[in-house]
C-alpha positions as CSV (number, residue, x, y, z in Angstrom):
1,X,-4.1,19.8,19.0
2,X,-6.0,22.9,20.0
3,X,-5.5,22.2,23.4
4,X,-2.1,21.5,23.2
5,X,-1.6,17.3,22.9
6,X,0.1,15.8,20.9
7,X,-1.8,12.8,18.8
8,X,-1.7,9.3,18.3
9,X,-4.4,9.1,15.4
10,X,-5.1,5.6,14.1
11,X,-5.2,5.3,10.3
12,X,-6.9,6.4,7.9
13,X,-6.1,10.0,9.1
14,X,-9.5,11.2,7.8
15,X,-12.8,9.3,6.7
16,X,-13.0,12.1,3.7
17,X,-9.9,13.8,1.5
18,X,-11.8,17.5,2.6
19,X,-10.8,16.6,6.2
20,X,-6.9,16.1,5.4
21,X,-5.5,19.3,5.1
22,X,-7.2,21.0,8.0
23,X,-5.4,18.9,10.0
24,X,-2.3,19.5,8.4
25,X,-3.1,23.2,9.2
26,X,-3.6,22.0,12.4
27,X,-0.5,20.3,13.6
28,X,1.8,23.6,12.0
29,X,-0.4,26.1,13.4
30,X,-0.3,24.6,17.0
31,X,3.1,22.9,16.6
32,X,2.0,20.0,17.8
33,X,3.4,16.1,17.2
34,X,0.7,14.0,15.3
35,X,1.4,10.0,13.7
36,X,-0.8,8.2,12.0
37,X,-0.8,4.5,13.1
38,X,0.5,2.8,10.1
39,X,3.2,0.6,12.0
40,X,5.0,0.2,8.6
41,X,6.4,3.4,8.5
42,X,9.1,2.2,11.9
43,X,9.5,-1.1,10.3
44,X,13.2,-2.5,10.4
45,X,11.9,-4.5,8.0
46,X,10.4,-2.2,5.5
47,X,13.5,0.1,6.6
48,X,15.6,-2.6,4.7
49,X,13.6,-2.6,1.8
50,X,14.0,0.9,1.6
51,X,17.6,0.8,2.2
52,X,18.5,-2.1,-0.8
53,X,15.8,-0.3,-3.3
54,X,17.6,2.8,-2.9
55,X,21.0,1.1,-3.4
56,X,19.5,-0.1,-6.5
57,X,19.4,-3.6,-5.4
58,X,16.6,-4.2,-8.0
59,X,17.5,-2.0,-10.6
60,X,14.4,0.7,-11.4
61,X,11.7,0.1,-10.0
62,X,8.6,0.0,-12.6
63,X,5.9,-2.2,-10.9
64,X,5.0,-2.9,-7.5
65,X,2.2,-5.3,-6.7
66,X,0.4,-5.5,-2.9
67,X,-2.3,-7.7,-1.2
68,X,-3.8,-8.3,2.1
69,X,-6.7,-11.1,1.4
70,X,-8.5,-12.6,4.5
71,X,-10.9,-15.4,5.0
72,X,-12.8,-15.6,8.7
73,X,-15.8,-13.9,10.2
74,X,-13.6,-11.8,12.3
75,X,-10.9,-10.3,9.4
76,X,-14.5,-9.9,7.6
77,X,-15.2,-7.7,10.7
78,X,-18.2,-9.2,11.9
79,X,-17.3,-8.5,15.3
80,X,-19.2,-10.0,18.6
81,X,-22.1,-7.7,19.4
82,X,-22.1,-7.3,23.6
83,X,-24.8,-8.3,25.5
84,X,-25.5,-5.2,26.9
85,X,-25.6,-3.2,23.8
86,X,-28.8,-1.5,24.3
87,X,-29.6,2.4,24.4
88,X,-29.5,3.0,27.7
89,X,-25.8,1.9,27.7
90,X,-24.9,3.3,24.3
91,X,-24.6,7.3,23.5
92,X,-26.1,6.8,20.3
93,X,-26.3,10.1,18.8
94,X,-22.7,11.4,19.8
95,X,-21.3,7.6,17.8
96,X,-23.5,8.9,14.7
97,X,-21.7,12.1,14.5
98,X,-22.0,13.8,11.9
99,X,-23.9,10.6,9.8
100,X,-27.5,10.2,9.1
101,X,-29.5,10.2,11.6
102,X,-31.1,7.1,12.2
103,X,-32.9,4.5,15.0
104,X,-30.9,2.6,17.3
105,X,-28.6,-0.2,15.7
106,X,-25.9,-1.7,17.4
107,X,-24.6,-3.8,14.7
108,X,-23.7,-0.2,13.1
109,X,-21.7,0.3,16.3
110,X,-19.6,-2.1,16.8
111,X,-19.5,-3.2,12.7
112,X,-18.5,-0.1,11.7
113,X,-16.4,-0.4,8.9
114,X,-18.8,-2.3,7.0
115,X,-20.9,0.9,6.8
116,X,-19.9,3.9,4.3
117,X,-21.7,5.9,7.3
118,X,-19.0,5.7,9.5
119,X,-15.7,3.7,7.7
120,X,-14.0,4.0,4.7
121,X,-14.0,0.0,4.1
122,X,-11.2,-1.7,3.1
123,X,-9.3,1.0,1.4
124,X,-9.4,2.8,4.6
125,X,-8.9,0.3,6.3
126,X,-5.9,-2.2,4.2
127,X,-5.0,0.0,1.6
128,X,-4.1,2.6,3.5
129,X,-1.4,0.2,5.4
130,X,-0.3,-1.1,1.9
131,X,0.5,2.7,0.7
132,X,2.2,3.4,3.8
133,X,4.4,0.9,3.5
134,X,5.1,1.3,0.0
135,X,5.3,5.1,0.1
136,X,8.4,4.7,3.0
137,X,9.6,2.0,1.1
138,X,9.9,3.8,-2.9
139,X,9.7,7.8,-1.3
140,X,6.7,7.8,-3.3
141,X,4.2,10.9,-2.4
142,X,1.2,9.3,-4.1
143,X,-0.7,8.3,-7.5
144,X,-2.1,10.8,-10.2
145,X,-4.6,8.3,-11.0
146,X,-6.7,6.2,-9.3
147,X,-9.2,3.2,-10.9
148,X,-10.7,0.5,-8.5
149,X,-13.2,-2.0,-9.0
150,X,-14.5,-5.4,-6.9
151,X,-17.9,-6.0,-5.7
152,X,-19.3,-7.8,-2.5
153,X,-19.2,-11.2,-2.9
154,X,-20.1,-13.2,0.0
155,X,-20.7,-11.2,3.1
156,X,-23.6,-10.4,2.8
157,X,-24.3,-9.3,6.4
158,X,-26.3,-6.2,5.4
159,X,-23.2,-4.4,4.7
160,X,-22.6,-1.9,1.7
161,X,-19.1,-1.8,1.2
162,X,-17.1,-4.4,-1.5
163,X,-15.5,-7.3,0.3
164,X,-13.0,-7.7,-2.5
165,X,-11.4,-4.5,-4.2
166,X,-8.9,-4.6,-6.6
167,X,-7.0,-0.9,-7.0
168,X,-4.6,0.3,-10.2
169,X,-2.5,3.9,-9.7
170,X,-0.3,5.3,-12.1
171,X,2.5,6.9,-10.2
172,X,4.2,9.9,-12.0
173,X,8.0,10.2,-12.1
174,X,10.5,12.3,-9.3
175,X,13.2,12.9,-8.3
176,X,13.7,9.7,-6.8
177,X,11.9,7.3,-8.6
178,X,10.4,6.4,-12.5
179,X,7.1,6.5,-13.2
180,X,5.6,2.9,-12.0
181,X,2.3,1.4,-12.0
182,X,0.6,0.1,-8.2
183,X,-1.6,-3.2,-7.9
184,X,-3.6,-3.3,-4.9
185,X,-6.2,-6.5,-3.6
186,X,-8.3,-7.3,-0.3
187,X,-10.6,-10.2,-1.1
188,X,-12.3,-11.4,2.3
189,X,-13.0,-15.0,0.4
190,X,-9.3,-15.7,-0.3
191,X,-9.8,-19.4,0.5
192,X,-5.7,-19.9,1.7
193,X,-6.9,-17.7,4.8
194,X,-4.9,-14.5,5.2
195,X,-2.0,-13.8,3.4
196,X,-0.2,-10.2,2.6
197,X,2.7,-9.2,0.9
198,X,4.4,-6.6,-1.3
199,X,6.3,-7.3,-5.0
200,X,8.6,-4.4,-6.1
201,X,9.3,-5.2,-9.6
202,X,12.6,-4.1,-10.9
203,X,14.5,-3.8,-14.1
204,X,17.4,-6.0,-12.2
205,X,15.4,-8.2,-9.9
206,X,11.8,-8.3,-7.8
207,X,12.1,-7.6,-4.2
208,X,9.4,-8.8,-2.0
209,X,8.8,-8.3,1.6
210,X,6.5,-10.6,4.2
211,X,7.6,-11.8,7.3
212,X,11.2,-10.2,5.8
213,X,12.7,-9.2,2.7
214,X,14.3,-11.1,-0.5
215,X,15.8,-9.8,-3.3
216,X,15.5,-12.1,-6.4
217,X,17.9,-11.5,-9.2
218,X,18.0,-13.2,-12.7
219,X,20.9,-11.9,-15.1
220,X,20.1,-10.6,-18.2
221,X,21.3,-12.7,-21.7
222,X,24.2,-11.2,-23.0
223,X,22.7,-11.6,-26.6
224,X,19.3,-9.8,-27.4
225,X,18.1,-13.1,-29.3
226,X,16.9,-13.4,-32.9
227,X,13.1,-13.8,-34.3
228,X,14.3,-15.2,-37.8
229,X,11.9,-18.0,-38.1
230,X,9.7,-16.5,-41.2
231,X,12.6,-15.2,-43.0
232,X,13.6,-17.2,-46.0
233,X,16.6,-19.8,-45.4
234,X,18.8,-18.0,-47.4
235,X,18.0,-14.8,-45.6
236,X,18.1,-16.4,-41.8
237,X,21.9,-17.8,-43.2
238,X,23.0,-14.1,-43.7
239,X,21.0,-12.9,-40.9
240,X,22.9,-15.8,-38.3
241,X,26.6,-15.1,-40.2
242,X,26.2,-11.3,-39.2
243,X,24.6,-11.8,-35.8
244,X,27.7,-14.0,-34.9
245,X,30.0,-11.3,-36.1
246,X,28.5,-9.1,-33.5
247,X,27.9,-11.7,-30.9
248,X,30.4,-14.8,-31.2
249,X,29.9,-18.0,-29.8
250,X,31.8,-19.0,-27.2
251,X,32.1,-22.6,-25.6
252,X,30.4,-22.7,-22.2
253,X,32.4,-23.8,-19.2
254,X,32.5,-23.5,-15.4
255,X,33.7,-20.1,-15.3
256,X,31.0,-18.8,-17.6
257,X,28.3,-20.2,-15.3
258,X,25.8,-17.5,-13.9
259,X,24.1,-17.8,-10.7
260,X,20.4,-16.7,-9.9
261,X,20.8,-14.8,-6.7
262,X,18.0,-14.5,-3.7
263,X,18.9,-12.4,-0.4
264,X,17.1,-13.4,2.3
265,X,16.5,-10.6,5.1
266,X,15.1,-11.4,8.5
267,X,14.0,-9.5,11.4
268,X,14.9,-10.8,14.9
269,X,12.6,-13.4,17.0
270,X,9.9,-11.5,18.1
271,X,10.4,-8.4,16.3
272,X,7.5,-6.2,16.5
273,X,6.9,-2.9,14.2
274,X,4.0,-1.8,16.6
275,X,6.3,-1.7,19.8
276,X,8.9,0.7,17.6
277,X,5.8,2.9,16.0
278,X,4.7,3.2,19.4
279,X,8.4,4.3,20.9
280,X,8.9,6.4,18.0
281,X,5.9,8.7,18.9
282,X,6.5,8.9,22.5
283,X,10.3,9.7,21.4
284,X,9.2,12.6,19.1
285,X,6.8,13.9,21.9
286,X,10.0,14.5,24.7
287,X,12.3,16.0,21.7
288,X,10.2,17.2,19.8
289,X,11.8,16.3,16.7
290,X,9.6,15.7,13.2
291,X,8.1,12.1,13.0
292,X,8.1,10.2,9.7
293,X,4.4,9.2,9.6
294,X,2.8,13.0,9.9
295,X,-0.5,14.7,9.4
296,X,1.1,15.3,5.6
297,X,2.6,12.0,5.1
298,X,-1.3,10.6,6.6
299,X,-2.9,12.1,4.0
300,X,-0.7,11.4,1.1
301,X,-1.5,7.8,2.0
302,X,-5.6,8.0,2.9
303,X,-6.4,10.5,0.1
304,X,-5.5,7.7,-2.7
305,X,-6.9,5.1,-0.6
306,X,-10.8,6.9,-0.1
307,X,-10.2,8.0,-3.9
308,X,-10.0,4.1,-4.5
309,X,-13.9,4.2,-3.0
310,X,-15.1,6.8,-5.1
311,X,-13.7,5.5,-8.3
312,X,-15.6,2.1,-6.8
313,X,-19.0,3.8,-5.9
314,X,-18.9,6.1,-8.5
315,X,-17.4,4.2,-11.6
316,X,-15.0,6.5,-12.5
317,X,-11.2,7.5,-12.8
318,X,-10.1,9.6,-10.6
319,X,-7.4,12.3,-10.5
320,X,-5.4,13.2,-7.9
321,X,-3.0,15.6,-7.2
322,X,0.0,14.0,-4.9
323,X,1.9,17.2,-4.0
324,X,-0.5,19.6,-3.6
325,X,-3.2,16.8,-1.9
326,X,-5.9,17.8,-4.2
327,X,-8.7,16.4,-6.4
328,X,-8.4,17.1,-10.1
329,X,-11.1,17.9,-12.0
């Protein structure tokens, strides 16, 4: 951005929460275009979910629940190792960076997100797609706290980050939304294969999204009910002659039959989120107009999930900050 281009950055937008807001600083002080690639974010498809949530399609929102599970070598990314990986073909030393220092490995190259070296694992690499999504979907900025936990279970390749990682974030209230609690999985032994989805978990209904979005609704009793059963008889006699004063009872017929609704919302054949992420960078480039997924909104979505790590490694809560993009504590 120094130099004057505009960035493409794929996601997470930083290995470590320090490296975020420099490159906030960045992008203003050079006025330059950056999006994190988080395909989500130009979804029609999460645009909808946005759209009916927002409408109140589900009532408040108090829950959401995510997942992204995989089972096969390569989701596991044990990725094919060239033939010709050898030193004289390889610039070790500029791939380690800023990382330990360390002999030749090749695995370490082109395995890198099983390493804490180089990768963030799977938070940085599948949570941070899941609170992209759900942060365009709710207009949620991030959590204030952040507890994960998992272990690695059976790729035991060497590696030394979790191949299933369960994450739980309290999300405070705003302007926009309640307060709500997040549920996010990866497990890399999910024996169905891979599978992902959201839940958003309403006070009118659960809206879920996958290959689309549908809304679920199932009305309310008109009558709160009665727990009467340990009450003497004479007691639950009173108790039912009062509760029927309030609520009478009426005959059922036709016209009082409820239906349990389900909206079913599809994308077109062939739809694709990464062709539209990709047009809507090159569209902000030529007008220069602010792109949804920014160096801000990047880091609102990698800080919680490389938080979710050190709450893993370290064993602890963490808290976080979501509007000023700082650690607590």
């Amino acid at each position: 951005m120094a130099a004057g281009k505009d960035v493409y950055c794929e996601k997470p937008m930083v290995q470590k929460v320090d490296d975020g807001k420099p490159v906030i600083e960045a992008a203003q002080k050079y006025n330059r275009i950056i999006q994190v690639g988080s395909q989500r974010v130009s979804s029609i498809v999460y645009q909808k979910a946005k759209d009916l949530i927002a409408s109140g399609a589900i009532g408040e929102v108090n829950m959401v629940e995510a997942w992204w599970d995989r089972n096969s070598a390569i989701g596991a990314w044990q990725h094919t190792l060239p033939l010709d990986a050898t030193p004289e073909n390889i610039d070790w030393d500029r791939f380690l960076g800023r990382a330990p220092k360390r002999p030749f490995e090749p695995i370490r190259l082109f395995r890198w997100r099983n390493y804490q070296d180089y990768g963030t694992g799977v938070a940085g690499d599948l949570f941070v797609h899941l609170f992209s999504g759900m942060h365009f979907v709710t207009g949620a900025i991030g959590p204030s706290r952040v507890f994960a936990t998992g272990g690695l279970r059976f790729w035991n390749d060497g590696r030394d980050v979790p191949d299933v990682l369960v994450g739980l974030y309290d999300y405070p209230e705003t302007p926009k939304m309640p307060a709500f609690n997040l549920a996010l999985r990866v497990n890399f032994e999910n024996g169905a294969g891979e599978t992902s989805g959201f839940r958003f978990v309403g006070s009118e209904g659960i809206l879920k999204i996958d290959h689309g979005v549908t809304v679920s609704k199932q009305l309310r009793e008109t009558e709160p009910g009665m727990s009467i059963d340990t009450f003497s008889q004479a007691t639950q006699a009173e108790y039912r002659r009062k509760y029927r004063e309030l609520y009478p009872l009426n005959r059922p017929n036709a016209d009082s039959m409820r239906p349990q609704t389900e909206d079913v919302y599809l994308p077109p054949p062939r739809y694709s989120d990464h062709l539209d992420h990709h047009r809507n960078f090159f569209t902000a480039v030529r007008t220069r107009q602010p792109i949804v997924e920014d160096a801000t909104f990047g880091l609102r979505a990698a800080g919680p999930a490389l938080l979710s790590n050190i709450s893993y490694f370290e064993n602890k809560l963490v808290e976080w900050d979501p509007q000023t993009m700082t650690v607590k504590g």
